[in-house]
C-alpha positions in Angstrom: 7.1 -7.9 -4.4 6.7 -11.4 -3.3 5.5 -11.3 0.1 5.2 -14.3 2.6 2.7 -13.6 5.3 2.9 -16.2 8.7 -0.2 -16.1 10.9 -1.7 -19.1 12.5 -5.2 -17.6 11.8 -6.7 -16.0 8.4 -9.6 -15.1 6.9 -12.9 -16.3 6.8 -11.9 -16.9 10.9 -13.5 -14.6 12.4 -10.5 -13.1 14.7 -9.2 -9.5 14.9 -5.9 -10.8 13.1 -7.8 -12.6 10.6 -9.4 -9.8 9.5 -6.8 -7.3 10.0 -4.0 -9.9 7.7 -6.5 -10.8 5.4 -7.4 -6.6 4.6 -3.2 -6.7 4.5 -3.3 -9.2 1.9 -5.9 -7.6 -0.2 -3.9 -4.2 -0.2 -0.9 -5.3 -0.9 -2.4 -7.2 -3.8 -4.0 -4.7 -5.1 -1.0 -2.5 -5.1 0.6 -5.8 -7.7 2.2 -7.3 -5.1 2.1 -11.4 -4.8 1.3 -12.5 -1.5 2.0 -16.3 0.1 -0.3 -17.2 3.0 1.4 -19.7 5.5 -1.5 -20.6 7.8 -3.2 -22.6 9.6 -6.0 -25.1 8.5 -9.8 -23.8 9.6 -11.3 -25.0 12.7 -14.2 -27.1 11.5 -17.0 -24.6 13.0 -15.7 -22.1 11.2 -15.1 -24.2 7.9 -18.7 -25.2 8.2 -20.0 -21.6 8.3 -17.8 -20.7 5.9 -18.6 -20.2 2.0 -17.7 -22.6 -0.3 -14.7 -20.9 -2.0 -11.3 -22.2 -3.0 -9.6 -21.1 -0.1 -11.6 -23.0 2.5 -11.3 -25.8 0.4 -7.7 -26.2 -0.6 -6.1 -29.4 0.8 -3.2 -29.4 2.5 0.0 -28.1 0.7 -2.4 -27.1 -2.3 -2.1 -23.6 -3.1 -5.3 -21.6 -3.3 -5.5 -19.0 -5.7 -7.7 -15.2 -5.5 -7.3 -12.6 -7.8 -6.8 -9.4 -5.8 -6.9 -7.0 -8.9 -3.4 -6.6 -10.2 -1.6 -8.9 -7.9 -2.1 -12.6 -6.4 -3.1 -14.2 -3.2 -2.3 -17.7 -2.7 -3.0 -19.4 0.9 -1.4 -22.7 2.2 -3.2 -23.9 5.3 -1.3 -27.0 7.5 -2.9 -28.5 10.2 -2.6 -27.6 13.5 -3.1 -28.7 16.9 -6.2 -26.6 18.4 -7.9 -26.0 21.5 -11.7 -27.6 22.5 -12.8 -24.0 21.5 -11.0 -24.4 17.9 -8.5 -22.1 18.8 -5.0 -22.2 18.5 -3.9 -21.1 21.8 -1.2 -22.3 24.5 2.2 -23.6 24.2 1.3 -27.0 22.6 -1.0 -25.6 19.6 1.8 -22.8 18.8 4.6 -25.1 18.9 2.2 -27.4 16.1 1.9 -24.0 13.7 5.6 -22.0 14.5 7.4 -25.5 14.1 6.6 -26.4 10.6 6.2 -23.2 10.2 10.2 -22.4 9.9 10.1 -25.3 7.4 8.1 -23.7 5.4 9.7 -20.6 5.3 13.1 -22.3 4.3 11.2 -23.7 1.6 9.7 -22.3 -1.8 10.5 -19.6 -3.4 12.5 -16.6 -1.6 10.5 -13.5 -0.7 11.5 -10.4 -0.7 9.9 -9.5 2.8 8.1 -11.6 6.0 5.2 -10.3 7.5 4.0 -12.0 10.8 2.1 -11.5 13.8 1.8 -12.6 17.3 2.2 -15.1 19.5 6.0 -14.4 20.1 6.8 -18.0 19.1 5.7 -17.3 15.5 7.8 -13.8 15.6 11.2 -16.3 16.4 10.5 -19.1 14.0 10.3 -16.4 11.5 13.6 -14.4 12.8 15.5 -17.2 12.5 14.4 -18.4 9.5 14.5 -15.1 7.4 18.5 -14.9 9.0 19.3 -17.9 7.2 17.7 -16.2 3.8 18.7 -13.2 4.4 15.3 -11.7 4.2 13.6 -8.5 6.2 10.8 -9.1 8.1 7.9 -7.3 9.6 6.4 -7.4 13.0 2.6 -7.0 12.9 2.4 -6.1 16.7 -1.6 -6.1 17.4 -0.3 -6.6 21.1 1.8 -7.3 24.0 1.2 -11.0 24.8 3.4 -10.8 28.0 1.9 -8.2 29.3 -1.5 -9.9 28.3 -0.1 -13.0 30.4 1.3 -11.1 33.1 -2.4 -9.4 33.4 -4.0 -13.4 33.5 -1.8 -14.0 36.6 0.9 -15.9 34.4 3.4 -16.9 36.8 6.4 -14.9 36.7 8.9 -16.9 35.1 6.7 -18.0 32.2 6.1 -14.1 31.5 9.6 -13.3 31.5 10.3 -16.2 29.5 8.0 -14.6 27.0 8.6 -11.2 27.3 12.4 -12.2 26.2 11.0 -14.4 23.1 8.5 -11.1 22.3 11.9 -8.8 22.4 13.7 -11.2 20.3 11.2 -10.9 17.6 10.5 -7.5 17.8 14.5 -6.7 17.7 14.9 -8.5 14.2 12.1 -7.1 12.8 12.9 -4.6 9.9 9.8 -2.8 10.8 7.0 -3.2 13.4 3.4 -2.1 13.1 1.6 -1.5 16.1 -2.1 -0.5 16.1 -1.7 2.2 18.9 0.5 4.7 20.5 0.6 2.4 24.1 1.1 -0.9 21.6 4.0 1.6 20.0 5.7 2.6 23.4 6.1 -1.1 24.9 7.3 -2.3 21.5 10.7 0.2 22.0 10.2 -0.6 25.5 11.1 -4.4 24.6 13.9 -3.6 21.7 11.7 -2.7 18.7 13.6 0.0 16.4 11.5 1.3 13.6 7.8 1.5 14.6 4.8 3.1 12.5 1.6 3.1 14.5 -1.2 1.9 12.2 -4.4 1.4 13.9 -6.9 -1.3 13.5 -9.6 -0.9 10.7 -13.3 -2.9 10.0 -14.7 -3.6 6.9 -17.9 -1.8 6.3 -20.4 -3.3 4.4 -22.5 -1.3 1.7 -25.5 -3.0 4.1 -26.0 -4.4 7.3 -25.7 -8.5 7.2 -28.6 -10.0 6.8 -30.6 -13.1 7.4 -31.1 -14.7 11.1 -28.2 -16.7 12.2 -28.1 -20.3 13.6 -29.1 -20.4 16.9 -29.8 -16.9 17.7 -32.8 -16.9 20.4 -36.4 -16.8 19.8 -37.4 -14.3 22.5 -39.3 -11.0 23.0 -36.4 -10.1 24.5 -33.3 -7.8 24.4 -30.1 -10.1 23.0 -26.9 -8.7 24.4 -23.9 -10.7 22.5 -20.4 -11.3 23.1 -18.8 -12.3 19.7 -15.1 -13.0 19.3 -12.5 -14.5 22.0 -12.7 -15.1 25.9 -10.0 -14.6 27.8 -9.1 -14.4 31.9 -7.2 -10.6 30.8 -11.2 -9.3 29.0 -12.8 -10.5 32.3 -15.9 -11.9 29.9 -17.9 -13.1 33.2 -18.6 -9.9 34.5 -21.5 -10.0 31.8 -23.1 -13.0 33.5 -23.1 -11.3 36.6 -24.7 -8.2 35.4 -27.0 -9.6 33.0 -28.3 -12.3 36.2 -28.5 -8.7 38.1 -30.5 -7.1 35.3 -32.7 -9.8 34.3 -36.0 -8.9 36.3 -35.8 -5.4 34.5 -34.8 -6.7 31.0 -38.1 -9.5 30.5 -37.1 -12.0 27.7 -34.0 -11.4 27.0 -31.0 -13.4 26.2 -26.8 -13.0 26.8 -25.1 -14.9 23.7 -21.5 -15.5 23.7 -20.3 -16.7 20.2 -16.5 -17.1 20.1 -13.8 -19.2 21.7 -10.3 -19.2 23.9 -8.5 -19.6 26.9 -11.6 -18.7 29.2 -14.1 -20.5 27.5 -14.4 -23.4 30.0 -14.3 -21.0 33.0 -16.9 -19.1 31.4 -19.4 -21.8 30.5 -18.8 -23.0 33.8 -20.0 -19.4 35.4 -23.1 -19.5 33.1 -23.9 -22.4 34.3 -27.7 -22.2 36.5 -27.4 -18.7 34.8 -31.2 -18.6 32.9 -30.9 -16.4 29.3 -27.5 -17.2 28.8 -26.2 -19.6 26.0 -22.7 -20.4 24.5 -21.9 -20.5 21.3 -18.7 -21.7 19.5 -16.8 -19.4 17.2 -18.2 -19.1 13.4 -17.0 -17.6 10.0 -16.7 -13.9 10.3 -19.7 -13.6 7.8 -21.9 -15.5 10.8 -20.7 -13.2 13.5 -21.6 -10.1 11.4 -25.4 -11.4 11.2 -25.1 -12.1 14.7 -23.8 -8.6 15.6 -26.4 -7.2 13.3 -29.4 -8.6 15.2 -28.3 -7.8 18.7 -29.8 -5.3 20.6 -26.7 -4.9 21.8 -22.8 -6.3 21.3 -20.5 -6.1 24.6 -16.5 -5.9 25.1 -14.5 -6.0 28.3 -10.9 -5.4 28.8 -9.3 -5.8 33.0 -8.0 -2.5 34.1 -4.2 -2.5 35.3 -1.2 -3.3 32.8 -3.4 -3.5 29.5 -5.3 -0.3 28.9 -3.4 0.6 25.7 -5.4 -2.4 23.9 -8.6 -1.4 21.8 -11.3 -4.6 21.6 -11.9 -4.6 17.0 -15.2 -6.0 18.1 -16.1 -2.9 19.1 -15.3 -1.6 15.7 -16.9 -5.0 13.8 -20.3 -4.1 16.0 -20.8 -0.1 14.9 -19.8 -1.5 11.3 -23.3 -3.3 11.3 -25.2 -0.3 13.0 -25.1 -2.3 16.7 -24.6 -0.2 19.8 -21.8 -1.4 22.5 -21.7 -1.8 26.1 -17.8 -1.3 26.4 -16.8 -1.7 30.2 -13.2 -1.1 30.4 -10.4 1.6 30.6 -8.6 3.5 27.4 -9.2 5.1 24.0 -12.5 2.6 23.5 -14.4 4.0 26.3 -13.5 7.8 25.3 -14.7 6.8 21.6 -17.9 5.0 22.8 -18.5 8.0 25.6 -17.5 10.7 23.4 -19.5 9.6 20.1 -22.5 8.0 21.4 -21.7 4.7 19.9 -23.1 3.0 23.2 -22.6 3.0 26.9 -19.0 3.4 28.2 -18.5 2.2 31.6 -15.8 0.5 34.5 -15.7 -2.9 34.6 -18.2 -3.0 37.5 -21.4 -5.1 37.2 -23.9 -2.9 38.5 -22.8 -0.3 36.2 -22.7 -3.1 33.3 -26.3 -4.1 34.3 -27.3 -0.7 34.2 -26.1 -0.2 30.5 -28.1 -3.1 29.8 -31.2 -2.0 31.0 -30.8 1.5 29.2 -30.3 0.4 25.8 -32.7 -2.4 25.9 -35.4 0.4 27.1 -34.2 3.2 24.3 -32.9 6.0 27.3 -28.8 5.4 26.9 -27.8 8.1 24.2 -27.0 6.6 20.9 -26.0 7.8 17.8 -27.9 5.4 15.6 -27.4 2.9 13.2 -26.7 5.1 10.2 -24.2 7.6 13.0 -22.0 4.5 13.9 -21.6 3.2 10.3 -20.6 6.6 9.3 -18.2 6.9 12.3 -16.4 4.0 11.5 -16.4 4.4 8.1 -14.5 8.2 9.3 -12.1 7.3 11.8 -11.5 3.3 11.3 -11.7 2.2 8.0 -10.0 -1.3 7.0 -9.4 0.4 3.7 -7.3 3.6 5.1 -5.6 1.4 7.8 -4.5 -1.5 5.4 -2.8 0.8 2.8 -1.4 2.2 5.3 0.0 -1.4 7.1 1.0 -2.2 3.0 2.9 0.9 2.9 4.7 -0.2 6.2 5.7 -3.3 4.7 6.9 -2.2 1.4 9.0 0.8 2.8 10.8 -2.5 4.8 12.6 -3.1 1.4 13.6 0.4 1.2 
């Protein structure tokens, strides 16, 4: 097949979706397929972190070319408008990607099937271009963006607004992959007809990253770190609070956030008179695995009320380089972390999160071990299994 693929982020960023399209891409490559990237060009942090490949250095409208075993993966990047924090997030930087984007799906040669993800915007830019051609497309649903605004105190008419955009993508979608059973339900919810539940995978790595990354702190310390986006709905602060709580019982230690998004100002504003605690703006996905690596400990947040279906990846990313997690939320994550010792589990309550801290920094939280959580993930949430499986989704949409 030829398969056109439409994401505003890609591999080597370091986002859930990166990852998760860019493991797409390799499997369906590798099954002979020819794949077409449409994305966006990288944010200059991460282009600056990133290795000096082909890909990263493709100009604009130049394809770039990777041998995927049998098949072909060629990525376009186009600029795009993006945030302070290099994201693309917010009306104005989607509206930069999805409009050119349905240019660019009316051009070049005619694929046999569209893949795309969130924001909903995206999803309609490709329905209506792949009506035109005549083309199925697939729905890579990682999440329920108006739900995730309607959880940020979004006001009402803005989530309605984009809860009816969301159900016009997911009604035209061929097929829609979501990457849980409470991702699965809303999707039918909002019009969705065919949905295979395909849950997220990691990579992991024959070893541990290695190597000390830029910037990471010089102390005798614990290092607790946040890597990956900050929004209102993952409540990201609540770390400042507990680690200021904890910090008499934790010595040198240091909180590191390494990431970007819609929270990132209110965040650095909270840190701010906060001693130990440094921001850091997003890098490759390479970088934030030697990050993770080195921490005494990675932490993940998700608001109770509206959301609990959704399962933080860095949780996953972390275990894949032997880190334990303080999760502090509601859901499957906290029953795997609980359950399997892959860190401390607890409500999103900053005494509770400061008392995590202190327990892993001091070796008396319970914890499987570096070689247990590699193993774990390597059982339960392989990138391999889950992205044959997401391939499998998309060719069946031709069926």
């Amino acid at each position: 097949m030829l398969v056109t693929l439409a994401t505003r982020t890609f591999t080597p960023e370091p986002t859930a979706a990166a990852l998760r399209l860019g493991a797409l891409a390799r499997a369906l490559a590798v099954g002979g397929d020819t794949v077409r990237v449409l994305t966006s060009r990288l944010a200059s942090s991460v282009a600056r972190d990133a290795r000096e490949t082909e890909e990263t250095q493709a100009p604009e409208g130049v394809s770039a070319h990777a041998g995927e075993g049998p098949g072909l993966v060629e990525v376009r990047r186009a600029p795009v408008l993006r945030d302070r924090t290099g994201a693309v997030r917010g009306y104005v930087s989607y509206m930069s990607f999805d409009l050119p984007l349905l240019a660019r799906l009316l051009g070049g040669p005619r694929p046999d099937v569209v893949v795309c993800e969130p924001p909903p915007t995206t999803g309609v830019a490709v329905r209506l271009a792949c009506a035109l051609r005549r083309v199925p497309y697939v729905y890579y649903c990682a999440d329920i963006v108006s739900d995730a605004a309607a959880l940020a105190g979004v006001p009402g008419l803005v989530v309605r607004t984009v809860a009816g955009l969301e159900s016009f993508a997911l009604r035209g979608a061929r097929r829609v992959i979501a990457v849980s059973d409470g991702v699965a339900l809303r999707a039918r919810e909002l019009g969705a007809r065919d949905v295979a539940v395909v849950p997220n995978g990691v990579r992991v790595p024959e070893a541990v990253a290695t190597g000390v990354p830029d910037g990471f702190p010089a102390c005798s310390g614990p290092v607790f770190v946040y890597a990956g986006t900050v929004a209102q709905w993952l409540a990201p602060e609540v770390f400042v609070d507990a680690f200021e709580r904890a910090r008499a019982q934790l010595g040198d230690a240091r909180l590191v956030f390494v990431g970007q998004g819609s929270g990132w100002d209110g965040l650095a504003e909270r840190a701010k008179g906060v001693a130990g605690v440094d921001l850091i703006p997003a890098v490759s996905a390479d970088e934030a695995d030697r990050w993770m690596a080195r921490a005494t400990a990675t932490l993940a947040s998700l608001r109770p009320g509206g959301y609990d279906y959704a399962y933080p990846t860095k949780i996953l990313a972390s275990l894949a380089q032997g880190t334990p997690v303080i999760y502090a939320g509601p859901g499957q994550a906290a029953r795997d972390v609980e359950e399997s010792a892959l860190g401390v589990a607890c409500s999103l309550d900053v005494d509770e999160i400061a008392e995590a801290m202190v327990a892993l920094a001091s070796g008396a939280a319970s914890w499987v071990g570096r070689d247990g959580a590699r193993a774990w993930v390597r059982e339960h949430r392989s990138v391999l299994a889950s992205s044959r499986a997401a391939a499998a989704v998309v060719r069946s949409a031709l069926a």
